[in-house]
N, C-alpha and C positions, 0 to 999 in steps of 0.2 A: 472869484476867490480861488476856485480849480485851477485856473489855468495860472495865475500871479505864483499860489502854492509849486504845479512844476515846474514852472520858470526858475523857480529859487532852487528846487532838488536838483534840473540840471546843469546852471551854475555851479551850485556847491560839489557836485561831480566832475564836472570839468576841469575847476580848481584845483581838486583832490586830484584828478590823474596828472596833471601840469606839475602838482607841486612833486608827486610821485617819481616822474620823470627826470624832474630837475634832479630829486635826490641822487636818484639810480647814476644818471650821468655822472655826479658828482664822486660817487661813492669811486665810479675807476679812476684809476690814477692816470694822469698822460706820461708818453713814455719818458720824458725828460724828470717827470716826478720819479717815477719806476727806476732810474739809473740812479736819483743823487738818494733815494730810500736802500739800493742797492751798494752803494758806499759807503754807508754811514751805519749801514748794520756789521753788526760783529763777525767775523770772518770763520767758519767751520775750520776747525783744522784738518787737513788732508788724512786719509788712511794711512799709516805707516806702511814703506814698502817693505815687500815680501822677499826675506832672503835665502837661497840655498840652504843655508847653513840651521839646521834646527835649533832652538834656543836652550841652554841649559842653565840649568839654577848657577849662582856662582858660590855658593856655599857647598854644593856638592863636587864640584870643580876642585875647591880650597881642599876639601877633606879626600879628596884621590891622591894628589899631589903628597899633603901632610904622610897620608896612609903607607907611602912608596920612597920616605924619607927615613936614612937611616940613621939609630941614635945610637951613640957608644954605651958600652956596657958597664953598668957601674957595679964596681967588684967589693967595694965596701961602705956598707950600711950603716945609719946609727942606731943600737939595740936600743930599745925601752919599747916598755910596758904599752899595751893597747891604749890603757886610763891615759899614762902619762903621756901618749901620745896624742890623745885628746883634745887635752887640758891645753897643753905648749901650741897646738896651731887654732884653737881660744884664747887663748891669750896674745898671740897674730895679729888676731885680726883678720885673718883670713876667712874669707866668703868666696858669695855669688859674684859680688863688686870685682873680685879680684880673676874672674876666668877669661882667657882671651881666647880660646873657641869652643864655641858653645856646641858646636856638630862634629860628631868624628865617624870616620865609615872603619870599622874593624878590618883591614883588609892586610893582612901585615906578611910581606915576602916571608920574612921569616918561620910562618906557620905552611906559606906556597912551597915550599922546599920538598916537604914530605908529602902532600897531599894538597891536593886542590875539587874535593869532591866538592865543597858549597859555595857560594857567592856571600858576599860580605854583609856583613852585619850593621846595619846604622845606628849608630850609639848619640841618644842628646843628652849632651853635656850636663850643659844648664837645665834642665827639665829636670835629670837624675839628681845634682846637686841644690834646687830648692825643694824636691820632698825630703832628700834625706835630712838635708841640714848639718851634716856632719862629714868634710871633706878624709876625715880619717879609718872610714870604713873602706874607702877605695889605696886611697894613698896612706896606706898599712907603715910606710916605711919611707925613709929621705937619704940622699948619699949623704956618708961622712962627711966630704967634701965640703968645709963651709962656706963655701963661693956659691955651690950648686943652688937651683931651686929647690925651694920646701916640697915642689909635688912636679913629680916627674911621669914621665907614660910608663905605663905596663912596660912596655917594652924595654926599657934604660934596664931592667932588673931582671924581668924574666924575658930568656929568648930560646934558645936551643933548648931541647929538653935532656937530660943526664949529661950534663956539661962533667965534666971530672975533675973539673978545677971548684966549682959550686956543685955541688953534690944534691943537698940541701934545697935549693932553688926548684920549683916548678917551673914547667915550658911554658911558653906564653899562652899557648892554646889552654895544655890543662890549667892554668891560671886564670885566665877568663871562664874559661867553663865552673869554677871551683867559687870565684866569686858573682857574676853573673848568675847564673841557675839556682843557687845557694842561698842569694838573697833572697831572688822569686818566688822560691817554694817559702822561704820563710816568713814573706811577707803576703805570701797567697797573692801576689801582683806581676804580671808580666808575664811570658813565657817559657816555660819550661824544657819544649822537646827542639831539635835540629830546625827541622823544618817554622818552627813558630819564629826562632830569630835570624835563620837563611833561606835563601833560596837555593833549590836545588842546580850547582851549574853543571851540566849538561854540555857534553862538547859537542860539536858540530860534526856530525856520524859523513855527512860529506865527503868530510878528508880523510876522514877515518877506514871507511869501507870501499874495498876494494874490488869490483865484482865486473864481470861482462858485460854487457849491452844488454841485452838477455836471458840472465841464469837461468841456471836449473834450483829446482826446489833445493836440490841438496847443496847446489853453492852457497847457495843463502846462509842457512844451515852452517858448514863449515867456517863461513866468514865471521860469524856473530860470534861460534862456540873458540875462532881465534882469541878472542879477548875473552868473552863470559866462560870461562869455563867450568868454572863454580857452576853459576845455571845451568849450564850443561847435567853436569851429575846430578842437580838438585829434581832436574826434570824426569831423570830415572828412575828416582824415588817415588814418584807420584802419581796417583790413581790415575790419573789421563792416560800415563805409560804404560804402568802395571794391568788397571782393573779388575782387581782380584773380587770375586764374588761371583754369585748367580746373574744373569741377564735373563728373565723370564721374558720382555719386552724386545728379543732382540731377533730377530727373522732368522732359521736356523742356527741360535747360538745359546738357545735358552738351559742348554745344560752347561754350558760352558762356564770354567768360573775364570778364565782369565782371556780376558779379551780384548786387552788396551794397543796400544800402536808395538808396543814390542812384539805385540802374538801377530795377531788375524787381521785385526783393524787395518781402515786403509793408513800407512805411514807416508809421510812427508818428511820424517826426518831421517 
């Protein structure tokens, strides 16, 4: 009975690894499997090649272009009332439906003329005009002209500032600052100061400065105080320069009450 019993355990062993076997074999594919599974799968698409050229949004593109385009100046408005101007571009029909660009970069030559201390302003359109709800808080005013469009850019109205022909008229700049900022503070939303809706542009000191190989402290010094020269004086002014008071801390100067780079201290400038 022992020995009939292992006969049977290592049949049924043997079996099991056979049939093991078979499975395992079966489980790889042969290569001609492996090719026509390799055709008949869905093909990855390649990595898009790499080009020189960096990629830029094209809505930012559109709005440099728009920014650098120039609008004639409309010399006569039609008067009424804020209400009744309202009411008349409600009764329009004029909406969100109606804007055909939704992103503007404030960048307008005509404010680059006198000053070019900040970098541009990114203005969204359609963002602005579905909280306000109300295209007659921006677009104040329309040309006489009944051909023109009902809502024209800042710019068509306000450009130069004390034109002498428009008196009356704000510059473009104080016109955006006057609405922009104005809204802000009164709706406690958005930015208020230079820097929250520019960025500071900063020219490239590069081409600007002009110095040796080498300098000396004081070329440095002179090249900078060329253009800053406001800084210059303002630096004269100031305790770094002056040092008016006691120095009890200061190794043979403890009576001394003036000891800033104009006196005794060591000067660099």
């Amino acid at each position: 009975m022992t020995k009939r019993l292992s006969l049977a355990i290592a049949l049924l062993t043997a079996i099991a690894a056979i049939g093991g076997l078979i499975g395992f074999q079966g489980g790889v594919p042969s290569p001609s499997e492996a090719v026509a599974a390799a055709e008949g799968a869905e093909k990855i698409p390649a990595p898009p090649q790499t080009s020189a050229t960096p990629w830029t949004a094209p809505d930012q593109e559109a709005a440099k272009k728009r920014a650098q385009e120039f609008v004639p100046f409309v010399e006569a408005v039609m008067e009424e009332c804020d209400l009744c101007r309202q009411m008349r571009l409600r009764e329009t029909g004029l909406g969100i439906k109606d804007i055909t660009n939704s992103y503007f970069l404030l960048d307008s030559p005509i404010i680059k003329k006198t000053e070019d201390l900040y970098g541009p302003v990114r203005f969204k359109h359609s963002k602005h005009a579905s909280q306000l709800k109300d295209c007659a808080l921006c677009h104040h005013r329309r040309p006489l002209d009944a051909k023109a469009k009902e809502t024209t850019r800042c710019s068509a109205c306000h450009q130069e500032a004390f034109r002498s022909d428009q008196p009356e008229r704000l510059g473009l700049k104080a016109a955006f600052h006057q609405q922009c900022t104005g809204c802000h503070q009164e709706m406690q939303k958005g930015p208020t100061d230079c820097l929250g809706c520019h960025r500071k542009n900063v020219p490239d000191h590069k081409e600007l400065v002009k110095l040796p190989e080498k300098p000396e402290p004081t070329q440095v010094t002179q090249e900078c105080l060329r253009c800053h020269k406001a800084a210059g004086e303002d630096m004269l002014k100031t305790a770094h320069w002056l040092w008016k008071g006691p120095s009890p801390y200061t190794l043979n100067r403890s009576k001394h009450v003036e000891h800033g780079k104009a006196t005794s201290a060591v000067n660099n400038f």
